[in-house]
N, C-alpha and C positions, 0 to 999 in steps of 0.2 A: 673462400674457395675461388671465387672469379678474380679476386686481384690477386691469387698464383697464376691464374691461368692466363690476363693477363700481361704479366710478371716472364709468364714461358713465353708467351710468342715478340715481346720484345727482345730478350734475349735469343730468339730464333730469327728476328731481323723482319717479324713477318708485321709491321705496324700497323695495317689496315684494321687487321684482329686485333688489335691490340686495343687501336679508339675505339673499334665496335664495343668491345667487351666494357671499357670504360666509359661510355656513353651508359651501357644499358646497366654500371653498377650507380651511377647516379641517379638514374628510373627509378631504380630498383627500391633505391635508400631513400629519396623524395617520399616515394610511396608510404612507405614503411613508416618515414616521419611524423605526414601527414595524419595517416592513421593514429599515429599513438597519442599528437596534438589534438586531435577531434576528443581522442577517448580521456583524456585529460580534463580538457575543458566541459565537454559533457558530462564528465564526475564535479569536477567543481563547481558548475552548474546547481548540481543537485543539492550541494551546501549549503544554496544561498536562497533554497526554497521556503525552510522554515525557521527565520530570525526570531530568536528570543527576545521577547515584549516583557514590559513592565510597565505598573502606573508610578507615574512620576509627580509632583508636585513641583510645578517650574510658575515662577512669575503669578502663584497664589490660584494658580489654575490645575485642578489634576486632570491628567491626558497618559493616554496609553502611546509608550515612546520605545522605539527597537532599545535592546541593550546597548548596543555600538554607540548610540546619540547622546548616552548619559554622559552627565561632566561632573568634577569634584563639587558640592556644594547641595546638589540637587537633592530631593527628599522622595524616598522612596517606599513605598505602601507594601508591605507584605503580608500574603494570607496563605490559609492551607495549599499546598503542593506548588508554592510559586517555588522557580530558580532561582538564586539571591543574582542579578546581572553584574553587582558588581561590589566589591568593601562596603561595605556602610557600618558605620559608628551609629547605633542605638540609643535615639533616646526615648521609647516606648515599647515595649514586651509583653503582652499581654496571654500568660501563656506558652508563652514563645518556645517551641523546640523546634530546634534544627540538626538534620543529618548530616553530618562532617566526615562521613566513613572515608571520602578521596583525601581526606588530610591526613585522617589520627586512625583508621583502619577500627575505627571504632563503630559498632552496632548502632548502640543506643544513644539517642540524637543526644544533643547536648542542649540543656538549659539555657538560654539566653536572656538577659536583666539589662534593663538602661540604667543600673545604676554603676556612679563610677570605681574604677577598682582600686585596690588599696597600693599603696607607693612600693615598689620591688626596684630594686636594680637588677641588672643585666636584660637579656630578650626574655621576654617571657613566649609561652608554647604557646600553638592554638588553643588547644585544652583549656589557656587559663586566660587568652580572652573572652570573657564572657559576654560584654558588653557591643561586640564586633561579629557581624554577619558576613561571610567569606563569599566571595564570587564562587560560584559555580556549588554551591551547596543548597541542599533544597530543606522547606519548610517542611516540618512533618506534622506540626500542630499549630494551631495560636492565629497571632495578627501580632503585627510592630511595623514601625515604622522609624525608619535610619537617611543620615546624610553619608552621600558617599564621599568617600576621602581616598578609592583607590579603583581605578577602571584596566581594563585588559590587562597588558602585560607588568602594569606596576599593581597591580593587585597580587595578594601572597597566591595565589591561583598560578600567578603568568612564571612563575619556573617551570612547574607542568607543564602548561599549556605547551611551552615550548618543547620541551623534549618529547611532550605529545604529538605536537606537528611533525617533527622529526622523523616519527616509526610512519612505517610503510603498513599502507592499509593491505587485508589482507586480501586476498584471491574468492569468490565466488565459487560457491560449487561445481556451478554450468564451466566459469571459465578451469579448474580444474579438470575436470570431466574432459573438455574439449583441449586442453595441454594431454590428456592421457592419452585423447583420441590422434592427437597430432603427433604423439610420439609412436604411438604403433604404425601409425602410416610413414610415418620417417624410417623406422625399422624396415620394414618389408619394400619401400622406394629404395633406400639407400641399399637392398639386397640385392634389387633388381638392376640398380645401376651399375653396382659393382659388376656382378653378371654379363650386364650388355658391354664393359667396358674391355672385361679380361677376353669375351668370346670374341671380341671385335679385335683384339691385339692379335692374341695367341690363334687364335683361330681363322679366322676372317682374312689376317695378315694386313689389317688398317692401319695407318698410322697413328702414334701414340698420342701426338699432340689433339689430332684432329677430333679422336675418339675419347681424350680427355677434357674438351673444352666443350662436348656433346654432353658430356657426362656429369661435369659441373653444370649446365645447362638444365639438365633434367631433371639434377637435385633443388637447384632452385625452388625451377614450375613444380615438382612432386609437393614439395617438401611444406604443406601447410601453415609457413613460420605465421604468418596473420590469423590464425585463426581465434586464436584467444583476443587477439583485439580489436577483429570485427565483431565481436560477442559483447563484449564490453560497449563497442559503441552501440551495438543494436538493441541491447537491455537500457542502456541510458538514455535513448531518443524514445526507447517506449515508456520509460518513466518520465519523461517530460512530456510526452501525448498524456500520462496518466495525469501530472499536473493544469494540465487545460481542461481537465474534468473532476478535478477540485480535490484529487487523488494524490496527497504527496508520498512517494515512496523512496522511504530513508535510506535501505540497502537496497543491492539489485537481487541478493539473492531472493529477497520478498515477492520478485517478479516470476522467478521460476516457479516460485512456489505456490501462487494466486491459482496458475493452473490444475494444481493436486487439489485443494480444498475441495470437502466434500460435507465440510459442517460448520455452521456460521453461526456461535451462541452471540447476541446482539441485547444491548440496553434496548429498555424501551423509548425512554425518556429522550427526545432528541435526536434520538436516531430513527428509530419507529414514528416518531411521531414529532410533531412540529415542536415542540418545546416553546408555546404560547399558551404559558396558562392564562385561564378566565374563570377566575368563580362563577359558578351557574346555578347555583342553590346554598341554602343556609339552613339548617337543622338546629331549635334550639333545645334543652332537655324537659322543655317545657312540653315539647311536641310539636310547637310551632315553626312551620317550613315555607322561606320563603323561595323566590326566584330573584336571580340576578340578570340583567337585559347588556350588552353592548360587551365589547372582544374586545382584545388587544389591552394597552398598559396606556389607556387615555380613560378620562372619568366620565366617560359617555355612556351614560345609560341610568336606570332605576333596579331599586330594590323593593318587590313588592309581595304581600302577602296577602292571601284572602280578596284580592281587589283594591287591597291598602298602599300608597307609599309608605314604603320604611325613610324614615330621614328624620336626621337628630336623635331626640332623644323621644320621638313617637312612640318605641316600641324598645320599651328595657331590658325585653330580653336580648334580641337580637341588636342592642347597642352593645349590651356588655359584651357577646362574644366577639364581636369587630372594634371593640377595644384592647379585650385581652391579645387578639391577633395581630393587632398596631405594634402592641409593647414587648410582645417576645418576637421581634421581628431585628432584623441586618439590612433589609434593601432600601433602597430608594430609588425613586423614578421622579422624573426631573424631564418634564416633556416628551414625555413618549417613549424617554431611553431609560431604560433599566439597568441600574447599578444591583448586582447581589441575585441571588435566588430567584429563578421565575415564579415557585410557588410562595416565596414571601409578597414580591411585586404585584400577585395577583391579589394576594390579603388587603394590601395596602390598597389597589383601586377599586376593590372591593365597598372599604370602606369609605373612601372619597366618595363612590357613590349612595352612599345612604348618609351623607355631609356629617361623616366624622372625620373632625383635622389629624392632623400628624401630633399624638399627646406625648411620644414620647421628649420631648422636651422640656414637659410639667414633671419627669421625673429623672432621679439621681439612679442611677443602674451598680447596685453594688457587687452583683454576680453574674457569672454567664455562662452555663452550660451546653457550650456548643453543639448542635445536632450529628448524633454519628450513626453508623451502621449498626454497629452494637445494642445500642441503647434503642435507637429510631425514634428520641424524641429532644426536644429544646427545651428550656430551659433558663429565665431569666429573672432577678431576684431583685426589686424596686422600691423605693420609699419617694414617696411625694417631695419635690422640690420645694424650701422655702422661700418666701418673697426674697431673700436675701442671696440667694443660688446655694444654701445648704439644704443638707438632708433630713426631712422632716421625721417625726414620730409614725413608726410602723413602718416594718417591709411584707410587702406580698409576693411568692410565685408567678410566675403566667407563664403554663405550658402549651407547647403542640406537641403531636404526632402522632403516630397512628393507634387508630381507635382502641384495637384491640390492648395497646400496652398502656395508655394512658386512664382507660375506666378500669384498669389493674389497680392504679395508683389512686384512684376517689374514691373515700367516703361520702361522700355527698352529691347531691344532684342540685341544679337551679331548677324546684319544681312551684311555678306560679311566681309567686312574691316572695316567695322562702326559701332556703333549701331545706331538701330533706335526705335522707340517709340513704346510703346506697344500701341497697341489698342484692345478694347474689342472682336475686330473681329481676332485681333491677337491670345488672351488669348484662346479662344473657340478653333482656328485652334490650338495651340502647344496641348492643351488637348486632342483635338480628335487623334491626332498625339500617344499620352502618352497612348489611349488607344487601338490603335493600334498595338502600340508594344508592351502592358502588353500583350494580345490576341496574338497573332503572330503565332506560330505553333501550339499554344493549351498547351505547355510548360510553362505557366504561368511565364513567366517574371517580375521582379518586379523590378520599376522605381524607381530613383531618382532622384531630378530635382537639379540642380547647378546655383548659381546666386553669384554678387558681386557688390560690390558697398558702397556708403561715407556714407548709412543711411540704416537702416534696411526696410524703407519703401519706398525707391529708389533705388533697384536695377537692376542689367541689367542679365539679362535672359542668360546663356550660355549652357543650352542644359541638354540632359537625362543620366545616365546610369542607363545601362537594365544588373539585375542579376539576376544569373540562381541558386535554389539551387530544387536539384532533387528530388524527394520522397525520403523515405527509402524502402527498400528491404521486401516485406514483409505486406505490409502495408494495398495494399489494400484485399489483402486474409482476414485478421484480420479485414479489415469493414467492408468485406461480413458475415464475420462469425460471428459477433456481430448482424447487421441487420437480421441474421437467425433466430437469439437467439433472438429478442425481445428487443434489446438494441440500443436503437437513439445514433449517433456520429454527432455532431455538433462542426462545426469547426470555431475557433473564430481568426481572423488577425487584423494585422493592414493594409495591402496591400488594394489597391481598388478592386471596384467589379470585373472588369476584372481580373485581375489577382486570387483573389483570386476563383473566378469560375471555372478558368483554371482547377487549382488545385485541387480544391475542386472533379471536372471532372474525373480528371485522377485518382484520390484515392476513387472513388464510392461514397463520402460523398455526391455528387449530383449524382442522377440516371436516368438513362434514364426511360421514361415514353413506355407504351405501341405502341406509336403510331412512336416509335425511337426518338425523341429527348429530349433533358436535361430538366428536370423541374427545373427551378431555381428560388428556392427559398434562396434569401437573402435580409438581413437585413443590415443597415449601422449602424455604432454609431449613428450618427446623428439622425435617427429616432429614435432609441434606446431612445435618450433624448427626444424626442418631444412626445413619444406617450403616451396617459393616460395608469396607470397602469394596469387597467381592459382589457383594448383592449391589448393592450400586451401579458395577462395571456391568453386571448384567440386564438392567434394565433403563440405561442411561439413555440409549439408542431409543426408548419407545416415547421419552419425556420429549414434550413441545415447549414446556411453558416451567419455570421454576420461576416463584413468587417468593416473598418476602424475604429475597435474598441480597445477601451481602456480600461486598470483593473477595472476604475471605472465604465465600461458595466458590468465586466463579474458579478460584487454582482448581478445588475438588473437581468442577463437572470436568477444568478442558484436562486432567488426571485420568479420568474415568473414562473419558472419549478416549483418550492416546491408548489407553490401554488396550480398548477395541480397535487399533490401526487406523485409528482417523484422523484424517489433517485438518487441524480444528483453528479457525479465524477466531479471536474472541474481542469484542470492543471495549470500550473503557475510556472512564473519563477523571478519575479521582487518584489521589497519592495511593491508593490500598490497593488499587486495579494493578501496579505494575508491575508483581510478581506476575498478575495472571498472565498480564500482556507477555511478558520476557517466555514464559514455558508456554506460550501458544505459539505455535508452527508461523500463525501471522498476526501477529499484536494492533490493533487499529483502534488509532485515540481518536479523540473528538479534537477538533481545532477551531472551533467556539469556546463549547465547554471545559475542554481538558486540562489541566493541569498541567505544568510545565515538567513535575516530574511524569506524569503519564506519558505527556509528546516524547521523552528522552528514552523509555524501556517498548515504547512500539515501534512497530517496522514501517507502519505507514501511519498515514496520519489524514482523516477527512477534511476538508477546508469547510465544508458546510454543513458537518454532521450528517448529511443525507445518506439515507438504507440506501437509495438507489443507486449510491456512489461508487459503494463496493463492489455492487454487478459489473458495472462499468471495468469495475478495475481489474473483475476478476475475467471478463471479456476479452480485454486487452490484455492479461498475462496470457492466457490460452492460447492469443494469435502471434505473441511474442514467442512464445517457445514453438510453434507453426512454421513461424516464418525462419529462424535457426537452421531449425531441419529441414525446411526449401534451400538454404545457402552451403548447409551442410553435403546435403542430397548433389547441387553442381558442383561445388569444389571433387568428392568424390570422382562424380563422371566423369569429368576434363581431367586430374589426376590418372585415372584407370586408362583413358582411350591414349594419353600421350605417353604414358609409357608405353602401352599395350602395344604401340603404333611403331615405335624406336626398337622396341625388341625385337618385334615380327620383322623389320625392315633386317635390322642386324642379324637375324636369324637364318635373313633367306639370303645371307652375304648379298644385300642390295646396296644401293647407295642412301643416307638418311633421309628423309622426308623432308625430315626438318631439321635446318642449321641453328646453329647455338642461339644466334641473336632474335632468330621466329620464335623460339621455345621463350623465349625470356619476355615474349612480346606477348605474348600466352599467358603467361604468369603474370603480366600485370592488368590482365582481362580477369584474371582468375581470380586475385585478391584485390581488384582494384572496383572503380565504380559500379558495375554491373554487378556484380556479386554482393555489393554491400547495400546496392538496391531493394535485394529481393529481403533485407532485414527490417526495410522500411515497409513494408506493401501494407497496406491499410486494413483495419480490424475488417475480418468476416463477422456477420454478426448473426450466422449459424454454428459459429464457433459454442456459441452458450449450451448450444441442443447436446453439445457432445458433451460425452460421461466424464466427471475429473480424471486429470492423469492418473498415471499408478507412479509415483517415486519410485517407482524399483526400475519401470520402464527405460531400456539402456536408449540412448540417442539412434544407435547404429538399430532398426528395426528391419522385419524379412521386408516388411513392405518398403522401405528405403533401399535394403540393398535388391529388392527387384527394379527398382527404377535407375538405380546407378546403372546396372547390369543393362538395362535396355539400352538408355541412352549410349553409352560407352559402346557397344554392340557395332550402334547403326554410325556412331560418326569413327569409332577405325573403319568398317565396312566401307563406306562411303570416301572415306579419306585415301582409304589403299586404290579405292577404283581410279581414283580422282588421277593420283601418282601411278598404276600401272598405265593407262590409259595414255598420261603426259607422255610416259617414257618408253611407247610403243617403239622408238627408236635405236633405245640400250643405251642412250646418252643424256644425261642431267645437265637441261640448261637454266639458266634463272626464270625463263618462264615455266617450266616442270615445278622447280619448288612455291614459286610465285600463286599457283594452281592449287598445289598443296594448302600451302601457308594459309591462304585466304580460303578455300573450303573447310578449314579445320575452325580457324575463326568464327565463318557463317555458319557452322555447327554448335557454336559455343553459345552464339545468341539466339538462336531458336531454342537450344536447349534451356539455357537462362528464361527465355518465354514461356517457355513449359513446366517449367519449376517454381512457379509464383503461386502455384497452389497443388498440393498432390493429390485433390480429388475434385475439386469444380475444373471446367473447363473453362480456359482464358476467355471465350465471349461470354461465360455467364459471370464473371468476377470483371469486367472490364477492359478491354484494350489500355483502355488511359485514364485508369482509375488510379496506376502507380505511375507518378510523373518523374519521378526521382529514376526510374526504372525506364521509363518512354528518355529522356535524356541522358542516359549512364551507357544505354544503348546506340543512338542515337551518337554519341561522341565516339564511341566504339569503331564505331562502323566510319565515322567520318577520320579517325586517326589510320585506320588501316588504309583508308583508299588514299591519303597522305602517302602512308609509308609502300604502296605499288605506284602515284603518279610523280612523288615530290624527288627530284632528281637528287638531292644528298641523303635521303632516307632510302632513297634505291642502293647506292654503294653501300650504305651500311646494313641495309637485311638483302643484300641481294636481289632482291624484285626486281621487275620490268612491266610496266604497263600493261594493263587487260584490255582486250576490248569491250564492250556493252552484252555484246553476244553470250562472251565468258561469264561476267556477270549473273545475267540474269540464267545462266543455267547452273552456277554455282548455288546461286538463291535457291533455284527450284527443287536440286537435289538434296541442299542441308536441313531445306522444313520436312525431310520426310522425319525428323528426331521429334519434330515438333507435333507432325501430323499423327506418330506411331504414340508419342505421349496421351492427344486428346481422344485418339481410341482406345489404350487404355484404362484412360479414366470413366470413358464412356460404358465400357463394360463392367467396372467397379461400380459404379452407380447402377445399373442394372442388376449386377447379382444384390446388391445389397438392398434392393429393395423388393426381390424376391428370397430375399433370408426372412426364418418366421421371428415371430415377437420376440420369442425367447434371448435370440440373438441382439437384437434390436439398439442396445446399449453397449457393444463392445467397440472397441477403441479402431474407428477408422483406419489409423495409422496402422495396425495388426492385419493388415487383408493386404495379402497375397495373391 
């Protein structure tokens, strides 16, 4: 529309319009550029936050290496829920299935063998290599380990990938929402202009050109076209403030949505709690219970009983069970650093300290029933090593896992020098036993039961270990301050009810009732499966704590939650967790613990595992969607008052206020630095007190459009006075609209100042707390007094020099938008804190 216009005053001979107009369509397009470049690279950015890692085997060393660094030849380690980084040719399967749904659209993973395949001519399918692990497809079971022979794009992967890069990612809700928002205000601008343009011809008797280059002018500045890509940029700068707090977040729509959350189902393991196990006691079925002394995955410490040290073969009871724990074991620790399981690793320096070596190398491992949720226990089947390295005469069992399932499986007990038979009166006594030590100081202790034996369903019972892993630092502050805020934490384990109440205790997730003691509410898996879906949805909302639960609970609760209209976070760290992640409103892996399929079906992803992380994150969504509707809120006002101001002008057949090239100089205040400042402005961090959003809640709120309606009120008000007052004369000289132009301006940045918060007042949120905004401002101000002092930007917008005097009464009358703001707000805080309790939790942004 500006290169018609133009297009017309060259062809009218009138060229001064013509450069103008063409100057300010390269402004315009700069601008425009610039922005879409920022939101570009700020999404590409976010790409490169969480690289896909794998253990590699390079130069006889294994080390954890980004996928991109692999090269043909390299040997790569695969275990449950890793992403394959790249081809590998198999030559070890143990178990091995693999998910290939993105190849073969097939469910059920596919079997994979290193052994080689038999001779075919022509290609054969994926399907039918069997011996070949595919980039970009995940473990779903086993361990193997492959040489790669095909990385990114010459991997069978890289034709997708490509045509995957290809497709255009899709649109955010918010930036949806706000394309809706900007097309309504295009409709009723573009009705207004049209209006001003025909009243001004046919009516007014103006000329056509003049009141059409007014009129493209005012579509321009009206016409919100930045608004989805100031959003864009302003969701990606707050998910990159979210990555400086160890918060990666994969989508932006994750960021609008942190604000809604009002329920937080959380592992315990790692996320509650430091995920440093330490054995701290030893139960044998003898009865005999010892203590374990020193922390962390170093052999610093004793094992003592009675006043005894345990070490070697002192005490036969408790050697045999820190042996059996040795040999149904996966970890290793290797100076401090923990390969595998933190509760195997604590087994293992368990038993270093009571000086038993590492035996699993005196034996030949001929089975191995890997630990799962289902089952909840391990499983490993062994025959004594010959001096020769084969496999001697006899294989034994050596199980773990939890108490209750594993004294299912003995017959027998280690009772003294012998064993003796289980009996059901036995089974009852070891349990209540298991759950007394879970309970024990209120430290929640958490059990494991050891057994051995020729069958897995005749075993002999060899006793407990009890480990201790502490909260995190921090944790239960952040579930006080959530439960403030209106936001349920519900904590999800596998541990029994004891222990996991322990826990639950000491980190507020269960609270004491009025009358002092613990209301506890928990739920087991096991009910979990038995109860109809209905009765569930009705008392899901009262459960704090569900125990002895598995991935396949956690779909059921965040099911049961949605059904109650709850925007439910739920964390996860396993390949089973990532349906739950995918149907929870906000899916949040662990990015220690997590699995590479986990990292791929959640929206965000923890860097340090830390509870206190998600506060964090869910702080900064709250003030991300805040800060929106501050930039939303100006763009309105400055739209409303310059049309409102052209109309009124055109209405009272006056002369315009403001010329084509002011309006356009306007529009780049309006989507340019100042405006995109107020997306920046730094976390409130009484954002957290306020109640989660409502999703339904539309952008456009009465208390926003009370504020557009004020601001816009006082600067036409103010702007008209500015312009009759100039033109006491009947005659428009370039100082008239110079007086204009620049009053409407220094109306724009007070009101821009007023708008950094819609209910604190700018001294209690800071002067220059938003720097981005102190500078966006600042250049503002210094361009305009350019374009009144710098003599080739005077022919082009018209201006003439002010004097000081002008000035500072310009200043004094445009802060009255600013001043009429902070008493607004002033008064808002006042009713609102004479509103009763009742009220006490409704949504700020709703007060009128």
């Amino acid at each position: 529309m500006l290169l018609i216009s133009a297009a017309i005053s060259v062809i009218s001979k009138q060229y001064d319009d013509a450069i103008s107009i063409t100057v300010a369509i390269i402004i315009v397009v700069t601008v425009g550029f610039i922005q879409e470049y920022r939101s570009d690279k700020s999404l590409q950015s976010l790409n490169k936050l969480i690289p896909p890692k794998c253990n590699c085997l390079r130069n006889e060393q294994l080390d954890t290496f980004l996928a991109r660094e692999l090269v043909p030849g390299d040997i790569v380690y695969l275990g449950t829920g890793d992403r394959i980084p790249a081809d590998l040719r198999l030559f070890e399967a143990n178990d091995l299935t693999i998910d290939e749904s993105s190849f073969t659209g097939e469910t059920e993973p596919a079997r994979k063998t290193a052994s080689p395949l038999s001779s075919k001519t022509g290609n054969r399918s994926v399907q039918e290599k069997a011996n070949i692990a595919f980039m970009g497809s995940l473990v779903r079971s086993g361990n193997g380990k492959g040489i790669v022979i095909g990385t990114a794009e010459s991997s069978e992967f890289g034709e997708i990938f490509r045509m995957m890069r290809s497709e255009e990612a899709p649109k955010t809700p918010l930036q949806v929402s706000m394309q809706e928002l900007g097309k309504h205000i295009s409709f009723y601008s573009i009705g207004v202009i049209v209006f001003i343009f025909l009243f001004g011809v046919f009516v007014n008797g103006k000329h056509w050109q003049g009141m059409f280059t007014i009129s493209v002018s005012l579509a321009v500045a009206a016409i919100p076209e930045g608004l989805p890509v100031v959003v864009t940029v302003t969701l990606a700068f707050g998910v990159m403030r979210m990555a400086k707090c160890n918060a990666i977040v994969k989508k932006l729509p994750t960021v609008e949505t942190l604000g809604c959350c009002n329920v937080i189902c959380c592992d315990k393991t790692g996320t509650l709690t430091c995920n440093e196990m330490t054995v701290t006691c030893l139960y044998t079925a003898d009865g005999q219970l010892a203590e374990v002394s020193g922390i962390g995955y170093t052999p610093i410490g004793q094992v003592f009983t009675n006043r005894e040290i345990v070490h070697g073969g002192s005490h036969r009871a408790f050697h045999e069970l820190l042996e059996a724990g040795v040999l149904c074991n996966d970890a290793t620790v290797e100076g401090g650093v923990l390969h595998g399981q933190p509760t195997e690793g604590a087994i293992l320096i368990a038993a270093q300290k009571a000086g038993i070596r590492d035996i699993r190398g005196d034996y030949i491992r001929t089975d191995n029933q890997p630990f799962s949720h289902e089952t909840k226990w391990m499983a490993v089947r062994c025959a004594i090593k010959t001096p020769l390295g084969l496999k001697g005469q006899g294989e034994s069992y050596f199980v773990k896992g939890a108490p209750e399932i594993i004294l299912r499986l003995c017959t027998r007990y280690r009772g003294g020098n012998a064993p003796s038979f289980m009996t059901p009166k036995d089974q009852d006594y070891f349990g209540n036993e298991a759950k007394r030590l879970a309970i024990g100081g209120g430290d929640g202790i958490r059990l494991l039961a050891l057994a051995r034996g020729a069958q897995l369903n005749d075993l002999e019972f060899l006793g407990f270990v009890g480990i201790h892993d502490p909260p995190r630092r921090g944790v239960q502050d952040a579930v006080r301050m959530l439960h403030a805020s209106g936001v349920q934490v519900k904590m999800v384990t596998g541990d029994g009810e004891e222990t996991a109440c322990a826990i639950a205790q000491q980190l507020c997730v269960l609270e004491k009732s009025s009358s002092g003691f613990i209301t506890r509410r928990a739920m087991s898996g096991l009910q979990l499966d038995n109860m109809p879906a209905r009765e569930l949805e009705l008392c899901i909302e009262e459960v704090d704590v569900f125990y002895r639960a598995s991935p396949k609970h956690k779909l059921t609760i965040v099911k049961a939650l949605q059904s109650r209209g709850k925007i439910v976070a739920m964390t996860g760290d396993g390949v089973n967790d990532a349906v739950a992640l995918k149907k929870a409103e906000i899916g949040i892996a662990m990015g220690k613990s997590g699995t590479d399929a986990c990292k791929e079906a959640a929206d965000m992803v923890l860097v340090d595992d830390d509870f206190s992380t998600i506060v964090k994150a869910i702080e900064e969504g709250k003030s991300i969607f805040s800060n929106i509707r501050n930039f939303v809120r100006f763009q309105l006002s400055t739209s409303v008052a310059a049309l409102t101001l052209i109309a009124i002008a055109i209405l009272m057949d006056k002369h315009s206020p403001l010329n084509a090239m002011q309006i356009l100089w306007i529009n780049i205040i309006m989507d340019g630095p100042p405006a995109q400042s107020l997306g920046v402005e730094p976390v409130d961090h009484d954002v957290l007190k306020q109640p989660p959003r409502n999703v339904k809640e539309p952008m456009i709120t009465m208390h926003l459009i009370g504020n557009v309606i004020l601001s816009a009120s006082i600067i036409i008000a103010g702007t008209l006075y500015v312009f009759v007052k100039e033109m006491s004369d009947n005659l428009v000289t370039p100082r008239d609209t110079t007086m204009t132009f620049t009053c409407f301006v220094f109306f724009d940045m007070f009101n821009a100042l007023s708008c950094r918060s819609s209910l604190k007042s700018v001294f209690t949120i800071g002067l220059f707390t938003n720097r981005a905004f102190l500078v966006a401002v600042s250049l503002s101000i210094v361009g305009q007094l350019m374009v009144i002092y710098v003599p080739m930007l005077q022919a082009v917008f018209l201006t003439e020099a002010l004097t000081l005097h002008d000035l500072l009464f310009l200043a004094a009358l445009t802060s009255t938008v600013f001043v009429a703001s902070e008493v607004k707000k002033f008064i808002e805080r006042w009713m609102r804190r004479r509103r009763p309790p009742l009220y006490s939790t409704f949504d700020d942004q709703n007060i009128v």
